[in-house]
C-alpha positions as CSV (number, residue, x, y, z in Angstrom):
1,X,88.3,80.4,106.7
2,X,89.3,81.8,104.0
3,X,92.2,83.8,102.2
4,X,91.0,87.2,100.6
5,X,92.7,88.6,97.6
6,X,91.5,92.5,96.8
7,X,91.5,93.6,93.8
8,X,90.9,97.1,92.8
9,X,89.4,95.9,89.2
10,X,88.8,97.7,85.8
11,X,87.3,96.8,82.5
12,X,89.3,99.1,79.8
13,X,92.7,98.7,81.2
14,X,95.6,97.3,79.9
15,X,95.6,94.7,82.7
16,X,92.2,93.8,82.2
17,X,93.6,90.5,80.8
18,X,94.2,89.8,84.8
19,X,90.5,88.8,85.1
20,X,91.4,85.9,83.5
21,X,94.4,85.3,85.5
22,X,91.9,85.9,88.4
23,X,89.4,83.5,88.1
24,X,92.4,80.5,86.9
25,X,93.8,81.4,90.8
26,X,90.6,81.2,91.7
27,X,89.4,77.7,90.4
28,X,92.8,76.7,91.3
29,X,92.7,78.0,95.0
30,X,88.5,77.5,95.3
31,X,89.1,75.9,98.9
32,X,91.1,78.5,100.8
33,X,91.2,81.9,98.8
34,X,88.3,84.1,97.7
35,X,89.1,86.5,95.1
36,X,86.9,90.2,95.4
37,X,87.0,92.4,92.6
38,X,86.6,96.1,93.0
39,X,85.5,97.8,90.1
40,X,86.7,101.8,90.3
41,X,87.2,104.6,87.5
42,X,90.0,106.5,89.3
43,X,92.2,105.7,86.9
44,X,92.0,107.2,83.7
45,X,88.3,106.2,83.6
46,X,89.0,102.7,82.5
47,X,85.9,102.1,84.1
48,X,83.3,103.9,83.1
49,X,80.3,101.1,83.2
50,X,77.9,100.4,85.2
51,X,77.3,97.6,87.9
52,X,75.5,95.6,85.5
53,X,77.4,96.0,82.4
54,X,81.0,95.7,84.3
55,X,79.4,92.0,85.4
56,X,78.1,91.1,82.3
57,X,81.4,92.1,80.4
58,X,83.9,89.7,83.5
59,X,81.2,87.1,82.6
60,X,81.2,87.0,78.7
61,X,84.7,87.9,78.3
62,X,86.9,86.3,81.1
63,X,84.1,83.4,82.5
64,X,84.4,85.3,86.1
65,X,82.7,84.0,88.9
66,X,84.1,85.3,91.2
67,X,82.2,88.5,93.0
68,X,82.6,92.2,92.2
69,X,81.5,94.6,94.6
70,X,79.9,97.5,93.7
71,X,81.8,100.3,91.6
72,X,83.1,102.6,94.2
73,X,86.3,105.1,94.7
74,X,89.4,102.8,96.0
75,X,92.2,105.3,96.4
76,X,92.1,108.5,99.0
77,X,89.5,110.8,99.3
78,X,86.3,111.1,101.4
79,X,84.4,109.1,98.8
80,X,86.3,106.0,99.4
81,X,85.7,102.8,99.8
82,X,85.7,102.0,103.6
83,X,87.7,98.2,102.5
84,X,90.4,100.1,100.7
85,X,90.2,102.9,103.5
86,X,91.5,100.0,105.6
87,X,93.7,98.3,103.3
88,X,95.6,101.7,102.4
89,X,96.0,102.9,105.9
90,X,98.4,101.6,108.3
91,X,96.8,102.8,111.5
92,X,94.0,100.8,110.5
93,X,95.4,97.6,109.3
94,X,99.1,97.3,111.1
95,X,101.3,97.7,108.4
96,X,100.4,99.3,104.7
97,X,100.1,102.4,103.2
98,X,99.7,101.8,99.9
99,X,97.3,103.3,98.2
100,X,96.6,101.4,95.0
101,X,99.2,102.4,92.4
102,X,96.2,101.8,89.3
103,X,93.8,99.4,88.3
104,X,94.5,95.6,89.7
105,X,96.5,96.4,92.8
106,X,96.0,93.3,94.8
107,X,95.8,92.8,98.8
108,X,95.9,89.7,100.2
109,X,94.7,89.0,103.7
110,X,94.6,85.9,105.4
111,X,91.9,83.6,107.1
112,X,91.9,85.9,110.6
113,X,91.2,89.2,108.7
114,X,95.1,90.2,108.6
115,X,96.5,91.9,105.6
116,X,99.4,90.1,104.7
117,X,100.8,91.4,101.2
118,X,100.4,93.7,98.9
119,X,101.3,92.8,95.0
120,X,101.5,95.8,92.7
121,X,99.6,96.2,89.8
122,X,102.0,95.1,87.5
123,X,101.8,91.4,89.5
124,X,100.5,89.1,87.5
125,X,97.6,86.7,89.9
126,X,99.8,83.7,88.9
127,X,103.1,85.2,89.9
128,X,104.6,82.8,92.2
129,X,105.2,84.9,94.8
130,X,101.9,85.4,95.0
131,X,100.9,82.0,94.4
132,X,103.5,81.6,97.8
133,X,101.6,83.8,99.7
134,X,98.3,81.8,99.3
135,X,99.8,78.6,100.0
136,X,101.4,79.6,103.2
137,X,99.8,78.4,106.2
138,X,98.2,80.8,108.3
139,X,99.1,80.6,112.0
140,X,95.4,80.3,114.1
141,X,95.3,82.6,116.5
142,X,94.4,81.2,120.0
């Protein structure tokens, strides 16, 4: 199994740069973490493209290969996006609340489907705490 890190992604933001942060954790990580981006325009539509065009601009600009989902509503309203309905809602996944804060909120949950952490936008993907965070070892459950 794998780690997941969700990211809540964007394509006019000023953290947009993260994509490339994104795919060097990726590459570096390729055995044990898959990265899934989440391209939304809640915030400030910074995202305003479509499926197609969001892909093609990762690709040419920031060499991702990692997948995006389709562009759907991540923070709280009937419209959203059942993953970040789960991520955001402690009843639902143990522990968080957190909505995402903007674009490039990042969730990380481990090999048994356990959200672990949450890094704020702000976060860079390299940060070494979250760099930590993928490197610890995951305790199987029986």
């Amino acid at each position: 199994g794998k780690k997941l890190l969700l990211v809540n992604t964007a394509s006019d933001c000023g953290y947009t740069a993260q994509y490339e942060s994104l795919q060097q954790l990726q590459e570096l990580f390729q055995d044990n973490l898959l990265v899934i981006g989440f391209p939304a325009n809640d915030f400030k539509e910074q995202e305003r493209g479509t499926d197609e065009e969001i892909a093609r601009f990762c690709q040419v600009n920031f060499g991702v290969s990692f997948p995006l989902a389709k562009k759907s509503k991540v923070i709280a309203g009937p419209d959203q996006n059942p993953v970040f309905k789960w991520l955001s809602d402690a009843s639902r996944n143990g522990w968080c609340n957190q909505q995402p804060e903007w674009n490039f909120s990042k969730y990380l949950v481990d090999e048994n489907g356990v959200l672990i952490h949450y890094f704020a936008p702000g976060v860079s993907p390299l940060d070494e705490r979250l760099v930590a965070a993928i490197k610890q070892k995951t305790i199987a459950k029986p």
